[in-house]
N, C-alpha and C positions, 0 to 999 in steps of 0.2 A: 437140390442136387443129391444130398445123402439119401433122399427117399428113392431117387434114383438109381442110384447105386445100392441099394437093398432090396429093392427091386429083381432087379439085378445078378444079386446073391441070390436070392429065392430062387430067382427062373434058373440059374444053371447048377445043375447037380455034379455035373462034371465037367472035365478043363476040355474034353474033347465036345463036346457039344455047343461049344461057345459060338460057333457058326449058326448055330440051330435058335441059341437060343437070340442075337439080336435077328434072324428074321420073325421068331414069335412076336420081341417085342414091338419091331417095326409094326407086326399086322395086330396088337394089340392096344397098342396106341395110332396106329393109323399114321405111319412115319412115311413119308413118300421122299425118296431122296433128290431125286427135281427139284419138289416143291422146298425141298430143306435147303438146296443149298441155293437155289435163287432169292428166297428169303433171308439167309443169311449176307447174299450178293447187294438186297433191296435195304437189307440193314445196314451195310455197311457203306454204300451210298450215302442214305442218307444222317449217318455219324459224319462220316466226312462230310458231309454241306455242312450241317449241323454248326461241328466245330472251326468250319472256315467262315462260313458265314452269321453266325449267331456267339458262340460261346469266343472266338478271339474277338470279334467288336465289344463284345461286354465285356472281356478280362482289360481291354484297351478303356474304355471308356472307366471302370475303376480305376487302373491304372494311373490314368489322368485323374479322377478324383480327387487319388490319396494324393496325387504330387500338387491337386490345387490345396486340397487341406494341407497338406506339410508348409506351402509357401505361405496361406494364410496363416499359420499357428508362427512360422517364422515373421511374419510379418506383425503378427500381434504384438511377440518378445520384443520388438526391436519400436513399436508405437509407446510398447510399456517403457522399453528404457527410454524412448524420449522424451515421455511424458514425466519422467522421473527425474532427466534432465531439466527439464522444460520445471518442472516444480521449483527442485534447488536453486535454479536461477532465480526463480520468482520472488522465492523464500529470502535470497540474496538481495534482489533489486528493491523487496521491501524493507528489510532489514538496513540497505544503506539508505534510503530511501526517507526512514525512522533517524537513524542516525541523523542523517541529513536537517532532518526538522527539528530534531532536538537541538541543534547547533543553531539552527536559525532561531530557533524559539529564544536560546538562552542569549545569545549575540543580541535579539529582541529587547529582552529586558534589561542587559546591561546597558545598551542604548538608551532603553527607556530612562535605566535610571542616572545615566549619564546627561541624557536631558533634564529631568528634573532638578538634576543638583544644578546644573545650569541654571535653570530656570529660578532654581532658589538664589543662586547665589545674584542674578540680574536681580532678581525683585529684592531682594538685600542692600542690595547696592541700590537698587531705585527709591527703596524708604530711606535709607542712609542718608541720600542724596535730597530727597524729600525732608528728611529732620534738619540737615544742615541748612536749606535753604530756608523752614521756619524758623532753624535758631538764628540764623542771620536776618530775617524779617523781625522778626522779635526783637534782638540787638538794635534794630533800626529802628523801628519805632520805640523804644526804649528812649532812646538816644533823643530820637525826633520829640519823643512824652519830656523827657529830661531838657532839653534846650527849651520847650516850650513854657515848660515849666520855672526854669530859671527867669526866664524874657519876664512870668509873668510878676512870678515873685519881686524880680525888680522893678518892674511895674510898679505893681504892688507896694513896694517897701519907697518910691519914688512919692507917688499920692497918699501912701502914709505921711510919712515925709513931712512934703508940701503940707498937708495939712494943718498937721501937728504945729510945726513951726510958722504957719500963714502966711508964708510967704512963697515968692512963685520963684520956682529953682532952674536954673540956668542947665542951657545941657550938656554943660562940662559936670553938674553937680550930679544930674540925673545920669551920668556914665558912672561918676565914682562909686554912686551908691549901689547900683545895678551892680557894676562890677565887687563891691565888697559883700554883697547880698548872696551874689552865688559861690565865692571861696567859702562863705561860712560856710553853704547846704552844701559843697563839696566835700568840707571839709567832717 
């Protein structure tokens, strides 16, 4: 355009020939004004199609674009706070979760050793129970060793006795003796 306009300059020397001088240019650039302004008619045609049919469907179709990107970028923020949610919960649910098992663990063992002391204190009791009954077996056969043993002694001290003296003893004798045989070993 400024070449044009220097042009322009150049061709008019003066302010009155300015009629003169756009028919030179017309016939030196070969300007036909029919053909200029149907061209400029044919241009502006098709700018108008142009922008009715080509450049508003594409400003729409970005348009939509940016609004599907905005609602996906919106929709991300809002996956991320839930997944944020969704963590802390988790982080919670394991955490009581932990908790939880440690209580069960520890309740575990103090069971366990509430059992065991049980279990000590039966089998305590079951040897207890077990020694009393060999001391009283003991005791008895003791008893049962000792009355045998007296029976025998008197016996014993009966056929000494008899012997000694040669003669044969009545069993009023053979009780006396018996019976003084075992106050001595009692005694």
């Amino acid at each position: 355009m400024t070449d044009f306009l220097a042009i322009l300059a150049a061709a008019a020397p003066a302010a009155g020939e300015a009629g003169n001088v756009v028919q030179e240019i017309s016939r030196t650039f070969g300007l036909n004004l029919t053909h200029f302004i149907s061209q400029v008619i044919s241009f502006s045609i098709v700018a108008l199609c142009l922008h009715r049919f080509a450049y508003k469907p594409i400003l729409k179709v970005l348009e939509d674009r940016r609004q599907t990107i905005a609602e996906s970028l919106a929709n991300a923020e809002r996956i991320k706070e839930e997944l944020a949610r969704t963590e802390a919960a988790r982080r919670e649910i394991l955490a009581r979760a932990n908790e939880q098992a440690g209580k069960l663990i520890e309740e575990a063992r103090a069971l366990a050793a509430r059992i065991q002391e049980q279990e000590t204190q039966k089998a305590i009791a079951a040897a207890e129970q077990i020694l009393a009954r060999s001391r009283e077996a003991a005791q008895a056969d003791y008893a049962r060793m000792l009355a045998e043993l007296r029976r025998e002694v008197g016996r014993l001290v009966v056929q000494t006795t008899a012997r000694v003296t040669g003669k044969v003893l009545t069993l009023e004798d053979q009780r006396r003796l018996a019976e003084e045989a075992t106050r001595q070993l009692a005694a």
